[in-house]
C-alpha positions in Angstrom: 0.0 0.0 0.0 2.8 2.5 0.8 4.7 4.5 -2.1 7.2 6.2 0.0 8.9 6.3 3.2 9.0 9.2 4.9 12.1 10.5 7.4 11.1 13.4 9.7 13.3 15.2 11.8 11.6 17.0 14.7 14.2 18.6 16.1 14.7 20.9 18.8 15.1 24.8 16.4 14.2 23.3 12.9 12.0 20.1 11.5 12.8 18.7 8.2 10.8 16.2 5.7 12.5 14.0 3.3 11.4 10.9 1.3 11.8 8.4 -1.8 10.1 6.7 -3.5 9.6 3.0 -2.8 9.5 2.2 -6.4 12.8 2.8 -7.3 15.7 1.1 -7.2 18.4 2.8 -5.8 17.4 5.3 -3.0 16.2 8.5 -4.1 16.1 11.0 -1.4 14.2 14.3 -1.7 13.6 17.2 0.7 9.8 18.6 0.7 9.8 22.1 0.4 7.2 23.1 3.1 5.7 26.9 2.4 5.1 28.6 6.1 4.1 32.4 7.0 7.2 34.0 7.3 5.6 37.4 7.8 1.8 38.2 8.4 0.0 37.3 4.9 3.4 36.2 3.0 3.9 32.3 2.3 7.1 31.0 1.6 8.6 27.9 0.8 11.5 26.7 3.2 13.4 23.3 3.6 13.0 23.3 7.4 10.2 24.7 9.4 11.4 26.3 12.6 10.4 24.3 15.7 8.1 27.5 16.9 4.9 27.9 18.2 3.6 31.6 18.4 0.2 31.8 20.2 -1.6 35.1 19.4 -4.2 36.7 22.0 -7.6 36.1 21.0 -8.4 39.2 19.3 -5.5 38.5 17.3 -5.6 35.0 16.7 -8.6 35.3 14.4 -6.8 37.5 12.1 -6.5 35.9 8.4 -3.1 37.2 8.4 -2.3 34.2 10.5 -3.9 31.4 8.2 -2.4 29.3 5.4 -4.1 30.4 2.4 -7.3 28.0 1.3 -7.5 27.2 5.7 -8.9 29.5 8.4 -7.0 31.0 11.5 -6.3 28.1 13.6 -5.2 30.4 16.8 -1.5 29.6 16.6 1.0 29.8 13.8 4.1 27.2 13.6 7.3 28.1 11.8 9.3 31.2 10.3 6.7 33.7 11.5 6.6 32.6 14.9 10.2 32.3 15.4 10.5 35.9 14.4 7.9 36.8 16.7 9.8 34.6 19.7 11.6 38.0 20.0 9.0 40.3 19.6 6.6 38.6 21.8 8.3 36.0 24.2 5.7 35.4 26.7 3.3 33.8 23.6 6.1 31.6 21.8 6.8 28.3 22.1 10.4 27.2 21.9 12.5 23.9 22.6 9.7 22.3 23.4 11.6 19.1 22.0 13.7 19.2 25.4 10.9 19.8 27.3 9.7 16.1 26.3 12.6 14.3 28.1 12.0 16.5 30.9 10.9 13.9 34.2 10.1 16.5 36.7 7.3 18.2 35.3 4.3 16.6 33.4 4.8 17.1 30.2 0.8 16.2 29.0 -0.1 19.6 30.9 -0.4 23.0 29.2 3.5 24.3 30.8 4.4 26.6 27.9 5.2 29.1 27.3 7.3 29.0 30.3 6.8 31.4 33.1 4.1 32.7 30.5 1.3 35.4 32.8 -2.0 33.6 33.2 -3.9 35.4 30.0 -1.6 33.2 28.4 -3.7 30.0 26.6 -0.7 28.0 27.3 0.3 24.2 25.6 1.8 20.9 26.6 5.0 20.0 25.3 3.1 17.0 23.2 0.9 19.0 21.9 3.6 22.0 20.8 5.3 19.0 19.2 2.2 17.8 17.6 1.6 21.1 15.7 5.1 21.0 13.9 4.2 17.7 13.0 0.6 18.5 11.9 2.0 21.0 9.9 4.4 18.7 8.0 1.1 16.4 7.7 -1.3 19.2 5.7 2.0 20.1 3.4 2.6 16.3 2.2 -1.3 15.9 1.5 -1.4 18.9 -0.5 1.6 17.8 -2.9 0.7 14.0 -2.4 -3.1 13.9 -2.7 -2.9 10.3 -3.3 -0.8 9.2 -1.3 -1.6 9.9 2.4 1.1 9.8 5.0 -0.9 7.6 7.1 -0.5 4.9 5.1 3.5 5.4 4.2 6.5 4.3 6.1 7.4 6.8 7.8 10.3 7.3 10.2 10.7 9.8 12.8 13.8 10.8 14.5 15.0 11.1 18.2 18.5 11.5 20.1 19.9 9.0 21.1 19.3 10.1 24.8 16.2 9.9 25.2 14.9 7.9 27.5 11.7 5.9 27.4 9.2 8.1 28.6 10.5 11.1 26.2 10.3 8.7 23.3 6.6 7.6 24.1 5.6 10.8 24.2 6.6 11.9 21.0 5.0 8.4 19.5 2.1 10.3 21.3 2.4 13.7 20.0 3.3 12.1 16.5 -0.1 9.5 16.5 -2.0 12.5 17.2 -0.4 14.7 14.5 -1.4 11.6 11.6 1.7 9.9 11.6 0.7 5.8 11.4 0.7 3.8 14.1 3.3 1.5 13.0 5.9 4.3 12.7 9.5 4.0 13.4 11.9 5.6 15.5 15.2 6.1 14.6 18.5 7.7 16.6 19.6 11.3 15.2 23.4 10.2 15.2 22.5 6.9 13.4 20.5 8.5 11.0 23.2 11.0 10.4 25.6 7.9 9.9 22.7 6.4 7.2 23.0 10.4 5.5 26.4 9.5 5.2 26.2 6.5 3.6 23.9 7.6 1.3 25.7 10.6 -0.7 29.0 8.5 -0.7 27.4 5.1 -2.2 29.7 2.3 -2.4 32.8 4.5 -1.4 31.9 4.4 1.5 33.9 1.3 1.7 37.2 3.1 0.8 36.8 5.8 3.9 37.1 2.9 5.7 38.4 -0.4 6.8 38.1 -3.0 9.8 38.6 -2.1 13.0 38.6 1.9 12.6 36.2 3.2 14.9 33.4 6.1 14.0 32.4 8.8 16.6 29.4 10.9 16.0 29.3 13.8 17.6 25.5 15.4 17.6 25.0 18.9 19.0 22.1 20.5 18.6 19.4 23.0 19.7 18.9 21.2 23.1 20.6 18.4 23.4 24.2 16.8 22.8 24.8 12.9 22.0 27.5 10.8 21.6 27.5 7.6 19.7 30.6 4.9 18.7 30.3 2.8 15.3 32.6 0.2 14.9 33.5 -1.0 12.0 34.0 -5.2 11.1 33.8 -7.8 8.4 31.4 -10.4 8.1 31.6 -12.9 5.1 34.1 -10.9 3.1 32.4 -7.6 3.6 32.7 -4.7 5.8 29.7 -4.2 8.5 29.0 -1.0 10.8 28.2 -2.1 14.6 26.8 0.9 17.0 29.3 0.4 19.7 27.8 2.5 22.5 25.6 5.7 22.8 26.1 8.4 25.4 23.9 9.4 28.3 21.2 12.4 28.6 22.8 15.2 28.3 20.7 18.9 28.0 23.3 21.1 26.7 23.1 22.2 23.1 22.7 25.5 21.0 20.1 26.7 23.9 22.8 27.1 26.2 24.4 28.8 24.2 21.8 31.4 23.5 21.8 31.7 26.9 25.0 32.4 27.8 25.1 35.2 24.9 22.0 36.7 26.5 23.5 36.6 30.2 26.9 38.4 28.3 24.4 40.5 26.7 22.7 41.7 29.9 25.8 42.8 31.6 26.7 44.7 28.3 22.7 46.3 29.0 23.9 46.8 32.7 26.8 49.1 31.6 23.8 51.4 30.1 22.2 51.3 34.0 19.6 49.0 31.9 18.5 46.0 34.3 16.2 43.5 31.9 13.3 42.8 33.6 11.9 38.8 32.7 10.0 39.9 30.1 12.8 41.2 28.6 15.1 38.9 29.6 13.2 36.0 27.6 13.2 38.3 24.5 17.0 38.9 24.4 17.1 35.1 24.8 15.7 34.7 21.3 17.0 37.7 19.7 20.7 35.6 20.6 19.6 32.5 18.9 19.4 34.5 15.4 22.7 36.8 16.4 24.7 33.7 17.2 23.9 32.4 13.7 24.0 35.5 12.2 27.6 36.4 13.8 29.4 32.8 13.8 28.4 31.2 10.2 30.8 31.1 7.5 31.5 35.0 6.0 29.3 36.2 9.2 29.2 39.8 10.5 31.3 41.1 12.7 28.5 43.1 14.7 25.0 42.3 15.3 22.8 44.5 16.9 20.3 43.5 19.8 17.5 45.9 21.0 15.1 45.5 23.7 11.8 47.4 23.9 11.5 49.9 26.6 9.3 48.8 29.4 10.3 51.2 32.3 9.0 54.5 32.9 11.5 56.2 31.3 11.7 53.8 28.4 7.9 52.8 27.1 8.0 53.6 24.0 11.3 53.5 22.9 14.2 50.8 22.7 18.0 50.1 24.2 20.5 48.7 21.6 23.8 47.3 22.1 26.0 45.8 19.2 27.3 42.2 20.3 30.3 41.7 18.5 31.7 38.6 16.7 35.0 37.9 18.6 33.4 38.6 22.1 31.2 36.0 21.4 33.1 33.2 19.2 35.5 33.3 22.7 32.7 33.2 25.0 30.9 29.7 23.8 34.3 28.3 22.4 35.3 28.4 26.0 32.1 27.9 28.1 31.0 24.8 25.8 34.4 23.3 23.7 37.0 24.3 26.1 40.8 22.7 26.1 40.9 19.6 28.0 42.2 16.4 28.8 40.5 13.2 28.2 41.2 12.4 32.5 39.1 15.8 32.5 35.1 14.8 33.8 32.0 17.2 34.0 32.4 19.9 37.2 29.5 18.7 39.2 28.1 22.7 40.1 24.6 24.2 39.7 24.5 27.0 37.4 22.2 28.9 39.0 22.1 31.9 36.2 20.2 29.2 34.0 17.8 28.3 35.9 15.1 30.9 34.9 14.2 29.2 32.1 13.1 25.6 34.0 14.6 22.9 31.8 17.2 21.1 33.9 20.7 21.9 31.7 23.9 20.1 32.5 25.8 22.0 35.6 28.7 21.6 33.3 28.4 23.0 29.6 31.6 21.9 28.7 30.9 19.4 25.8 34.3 18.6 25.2 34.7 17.2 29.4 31.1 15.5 28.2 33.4 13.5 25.4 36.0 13.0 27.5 34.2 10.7 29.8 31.7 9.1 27.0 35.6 7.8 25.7 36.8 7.2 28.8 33.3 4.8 29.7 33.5 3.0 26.6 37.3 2.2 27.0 39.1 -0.8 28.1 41.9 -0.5 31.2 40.9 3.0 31.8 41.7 4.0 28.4 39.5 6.1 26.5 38.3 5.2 23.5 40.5 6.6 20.2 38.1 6.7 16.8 39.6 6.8 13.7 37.0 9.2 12.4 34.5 11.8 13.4 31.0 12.7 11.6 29.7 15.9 12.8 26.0 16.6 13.1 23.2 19.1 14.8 23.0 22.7 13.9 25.9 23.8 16.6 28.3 22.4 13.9 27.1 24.7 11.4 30.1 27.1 12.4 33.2 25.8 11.6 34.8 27.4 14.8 33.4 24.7 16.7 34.1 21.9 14.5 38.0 23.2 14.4 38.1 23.6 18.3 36.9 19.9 18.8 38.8 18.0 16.6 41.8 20.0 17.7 41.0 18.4 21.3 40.2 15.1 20.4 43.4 15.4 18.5 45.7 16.5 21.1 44.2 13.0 22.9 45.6 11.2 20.1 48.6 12.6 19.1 49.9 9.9 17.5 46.3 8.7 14.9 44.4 11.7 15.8 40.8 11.0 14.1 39.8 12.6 11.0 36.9 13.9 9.9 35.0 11.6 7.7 35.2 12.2 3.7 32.2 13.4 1.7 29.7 16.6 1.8 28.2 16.9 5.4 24.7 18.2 5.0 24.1 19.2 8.7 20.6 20.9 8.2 18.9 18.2 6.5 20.7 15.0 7.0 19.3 13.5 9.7 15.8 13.2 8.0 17.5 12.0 4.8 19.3 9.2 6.8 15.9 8.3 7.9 14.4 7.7 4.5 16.9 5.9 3.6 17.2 4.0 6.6 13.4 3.5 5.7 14.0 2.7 1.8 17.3 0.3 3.4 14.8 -1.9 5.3 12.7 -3.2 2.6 15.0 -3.3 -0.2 18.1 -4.2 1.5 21.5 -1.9 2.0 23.8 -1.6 4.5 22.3 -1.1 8.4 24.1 -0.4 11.7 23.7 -3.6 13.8 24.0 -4.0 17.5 20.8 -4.3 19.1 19.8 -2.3 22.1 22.4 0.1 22.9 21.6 -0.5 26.6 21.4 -2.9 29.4 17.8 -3.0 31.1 16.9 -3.9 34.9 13.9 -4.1 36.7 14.0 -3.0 40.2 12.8 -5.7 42.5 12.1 -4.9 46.5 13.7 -7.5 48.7 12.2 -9.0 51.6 12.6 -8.9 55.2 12.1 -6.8 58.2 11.2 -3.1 58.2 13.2 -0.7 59.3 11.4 2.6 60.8 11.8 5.1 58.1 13.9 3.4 55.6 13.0 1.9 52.4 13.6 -2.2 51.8 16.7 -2.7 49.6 15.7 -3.0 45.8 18.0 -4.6 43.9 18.2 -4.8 39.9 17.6 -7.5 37.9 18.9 -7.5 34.1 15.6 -8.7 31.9 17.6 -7.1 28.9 21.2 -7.6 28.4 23.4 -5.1 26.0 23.6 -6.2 22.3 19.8 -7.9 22.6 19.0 -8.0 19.2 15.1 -7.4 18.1 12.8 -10.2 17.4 14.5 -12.3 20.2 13.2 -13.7 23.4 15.1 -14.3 26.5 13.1 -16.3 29.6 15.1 -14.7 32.2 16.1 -16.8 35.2 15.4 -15.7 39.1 14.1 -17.2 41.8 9.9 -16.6 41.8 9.4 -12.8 42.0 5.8 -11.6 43.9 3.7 -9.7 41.4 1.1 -7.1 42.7 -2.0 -7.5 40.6 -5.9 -5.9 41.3 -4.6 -2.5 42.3 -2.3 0.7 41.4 1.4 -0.2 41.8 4.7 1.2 40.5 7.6 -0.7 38.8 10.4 0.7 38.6 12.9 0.5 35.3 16.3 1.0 35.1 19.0 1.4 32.4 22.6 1.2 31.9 25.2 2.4 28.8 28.2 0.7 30.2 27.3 -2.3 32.3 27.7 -4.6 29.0 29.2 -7.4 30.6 25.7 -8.2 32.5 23.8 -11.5 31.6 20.0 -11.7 31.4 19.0 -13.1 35.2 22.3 -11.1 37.0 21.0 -10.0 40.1 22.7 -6.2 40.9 22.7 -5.4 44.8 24.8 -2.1 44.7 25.6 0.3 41.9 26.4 3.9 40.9 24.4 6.4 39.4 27.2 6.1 36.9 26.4 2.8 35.9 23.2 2.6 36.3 20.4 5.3 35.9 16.8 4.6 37.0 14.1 5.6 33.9 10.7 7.0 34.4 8.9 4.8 36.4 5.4 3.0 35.5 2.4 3.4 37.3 -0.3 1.0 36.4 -3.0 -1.8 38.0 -2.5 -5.2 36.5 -5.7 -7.0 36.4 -6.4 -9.8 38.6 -8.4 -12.9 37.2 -11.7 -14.1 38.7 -10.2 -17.3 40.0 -7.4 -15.9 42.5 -7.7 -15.5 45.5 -4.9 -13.2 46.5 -3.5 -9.9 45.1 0.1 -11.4 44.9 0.8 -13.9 42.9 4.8 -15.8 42.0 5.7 -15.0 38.6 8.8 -15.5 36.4 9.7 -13.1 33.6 10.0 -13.6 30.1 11.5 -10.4 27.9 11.2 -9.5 24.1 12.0 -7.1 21.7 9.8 -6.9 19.2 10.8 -6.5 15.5 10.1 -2.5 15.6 12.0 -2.4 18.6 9.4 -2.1 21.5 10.5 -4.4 25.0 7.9 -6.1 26.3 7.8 -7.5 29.5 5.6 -10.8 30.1 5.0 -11.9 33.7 4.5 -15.6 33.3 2.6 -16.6 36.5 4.6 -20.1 38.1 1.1 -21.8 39.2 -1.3 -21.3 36.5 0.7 -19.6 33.7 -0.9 -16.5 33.7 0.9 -13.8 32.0 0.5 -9.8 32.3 2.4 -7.9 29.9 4.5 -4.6 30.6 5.4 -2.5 27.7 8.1 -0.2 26.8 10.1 1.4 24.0 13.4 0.9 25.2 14.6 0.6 21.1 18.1 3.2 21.5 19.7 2.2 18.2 17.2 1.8 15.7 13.5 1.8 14.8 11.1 1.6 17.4 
């Protein structure tokens, strides 16, 4: 039934479409031009669509200056317009609400955002911010595909490689609701950035290179920062690319970095005896997004104005302006997020207290180079870091070559003797994680070259032990590995343990936990203590398990069987040890690939 396959991008500043044509054959992947307001009554066509949600008050939101020709005012505009009027109007726009997803301390189905937003504000839910980029995306390909609906295309959508279950359920969520089909697949953003790769060099790819050279993608972009190693290896005469490891969560990305120009920027304000009030504050936070890409791209300016709207008494009306000036700010991030280090260098643990306005939890430390450093050093052997042969740059932050230079000097200064090299061929950082995804798509059904490795992480249930209570504390929990590293999808594993008591006929929470670097862990291996280090407790999952008619008691022995389904979801089947009852607990663990 399907004609294409579709690779989306939602990312955190821009979302891309691409797709080919399942009739083909070779791979040919397109980018949809998607037309947007970029200004009140003007449609243009863009490759991206910027990840913003502008939500006009309600005498304005009726205005057909805000509509998509042929389609009345909807109350909100997505896109070019409303990340020009991010600056203009901070308090009504939407931004990084991609980082919002993967944030556990708030809940992300209520209406949080605009952040800090005053309560005239109609405010939106993460999920739903995401589902309006994606609805978006949806009306464009049904008006230049009439007869070919997305629903019923393979499409693949895109997340980093860091998010953890929870995050990665929602946006299924936020995509189902959007039109996407239910059987949709997820995808990693550094793998599909690999899959990019691999499709503009073709069978060259094979000359760049050879067995046992290692691959390090390093993604930075608007909110987040991942790591992931691909080895490369030979299997029946041919070479093979294995995903190695993947990198923890880490909230540190071109956001930061806006933010950092906008807390340099305020101090410049200061020297005027200007003190920003929030409202202001969140408007020079946007206006440093478009300056930093306006000062640092390739040929950029070497000045770019900012100017805040007056909002004291002796200012309504009129505006402040500083110039923020190229070199200031080049030295500024290339020190605050790709600083000089060594790879014994870890992450300062600190709180930095001047980000904490906005409410998404960053990393204390913004230093993505000490970030590296320890990814290496965790995925090493004999406390050795890692050494890759080659580096593949993705995420908007790599846009400016200053930061590109800067980290592959580090890395080489690690490796003096085979420091890495950047791999061969065009680098399409803007679009190529949702080309990777068709063609990771297109790969699937017609065969080409895939990263193996199975799940990128080891998975534990937390299981309470027994004995006697002690006033105030909590009963040990210990984890046991249902998943071990490397478990490839479409296998089963009945994991071995003594019988484990399974609450059933009420509300109960199981716990879940996850680990990048455990690898050596079997399927049954009981772990008393650990690190957070090694092991990092997911979202948890609240839910009653139904109790059949015929038991009598509300804990019943069960053993535990685990699977990974063929699109990469792990299920969890509780196999009861007396009448072989079984409940099911479902999650999409799938780190590597589709989901």
């Amino acid at each position: 039934m399907s004609k294409f396959v579709i690779g989306i991008d939602l990312g955190t500043t821009n979302s891309v479409l691409a797709y080919a044509d399942l009739g083909t054959e070779k791979p040919d992947v397109q980018l949809l031009e998607i037309p947007q307001l970029v200004a009140a009554g003007v449609v243009e066509p863009r490759s991206s669509l910027p990840s913003f949600l502008y939500l006009p008050p309600p005498g304005e939101a009726e205005s057909p200056a805000y509509a998509m020709p042929g389609a009345a005012p909807a109350g909100y505009v997505v896109g070019e317009i409303a990340r020009r009027l991010s600056a203009e109007n901070p308090t009504r726009s939407v931004a990084a609400a991609k980082s919002w997803l993967c944030h556990s301390k708030v809940d992300r189905h209520q209406p949080i955002l605009p952040w800090q937003a005053p309560a005239e504000v109609a405010k939106v839910s993460p999920v739903t911010a995401s589902r309006r980029y994606l609805e978006h995306l949806v009306s464009i390909w049904s008006e230049k595909f009439p007869d070919a609906p997305l629903a019923e295309q393979i499409v693949v959508l895109t997340v980093p490689a860091s998010f953890d279950a929870a995050a990665r359920e929602l946006t299924r969520e936020a995509a189902l609701a959007a039109g996407l089909p239910a059987n949709l697949i997820l995808l990693e953003e550094p793998q599909a950035a690999v899959y990019a790769w691999l499709t503009s060099m073709g069978e060259r790819w094979r000359r760049s290179v050879k067995v046992g050279e290692s691959l390090l993608v390093c993604d930075v972009g608007g909110g987040t920062s991942d790591f992931t190693l691909v080895g490369v290896a030979e299997e029946n005469g041919e070479l093979v690319l294995r995903r190695i490891a993947v990198g923890n969560h880490l909230l540190v990305g071109g956001d930061n970095m806006d933010l950092a120009l906008a807390f340099h920027a305020s101090e410049e304000f200061a020297k005027k005896n200007v003190k920003l009030d929030p409202w202001q504050s969140v408007s020079l936070w946007h206006m440093c997004r478009q300056a930093k890409e306006a000062l640092l791209a390739p040929g950029g300016a070497e000045t770019h104005p900012l100017s805040v709207l007056g909002r004291g008494s002796k200012l309504i009306g009129g505006t402040v302006s500083i110039d923020l000036e190229k070199q200031s700010a080049a030295q500024l991030l290339l020190e605050g997020f790709f600083p000089k280090c060594s790879a014994s260098d870890r992450p300062q643990k600190r709180r930095m207290s001047g980000f904490q306005e906005i409410g998404l939890p960053f990393e204390s430390d913004t230093a993505v180079t000490r970030h590296l450093a320890a990814f290496l050093t965790a995925h090493g052997s004999n406390g050795q870091p890692v050494r890759p042969s080659h580096v593949l740059f993705n995420g908007g932050v790599f846009k400016s070559p200053i930061f590109r230079d800067r980290l592959m000097e580090v890395i080489g200064e690690w490796s003096p003797d085979a420091p890495p090299r950047v791999l061969d061929g065009v680098h399409d950082l803007d679009h190529s994680v949702a080309r990777g995804a068709a063609y990771y798509g297109w790969a699937k059904l017609h065969g080409g070259v895939r990263i193996r490795g199975g799940t990128a992480r080891s998975y534990y249930v937390g299981i309470e032990s027994s004995g006697l209570a002690i006033p105030g504390q909590p009963r040990p929990l210990r984890a046991l590995c249902v998943v071990p590293f490397g478990m490839e999808e479409g296998n089963t594993a009945d994991v071995p343990s003594g019988e484990i008591g399974l609450v059933v006929g009420e509300q109960a929470t199981f716990r879940f936990f996850s680990s990048a670097t455990r690898k050596q862990d079997a399927v049954g291996e009981l772990v008393t203590h650990w690190s957070d280090d090694e092991i990092a407790e997911t979202d948890s999952l609240e839910t009653m398990l139904a109790r059949e008619e015929s038991m009598d008691d509300d804990y019943v022995p069960v053993k535990f069987q685990s699977h990974i389904t063929e699109l990469g979801v792990f299920e969890l089947w509780c196999v009861g040890t007396k009448n072989q009852s079984r409940w099911k607990l479902e999650f999409s663990v799938r780190d590597d690939a589709e989901n």
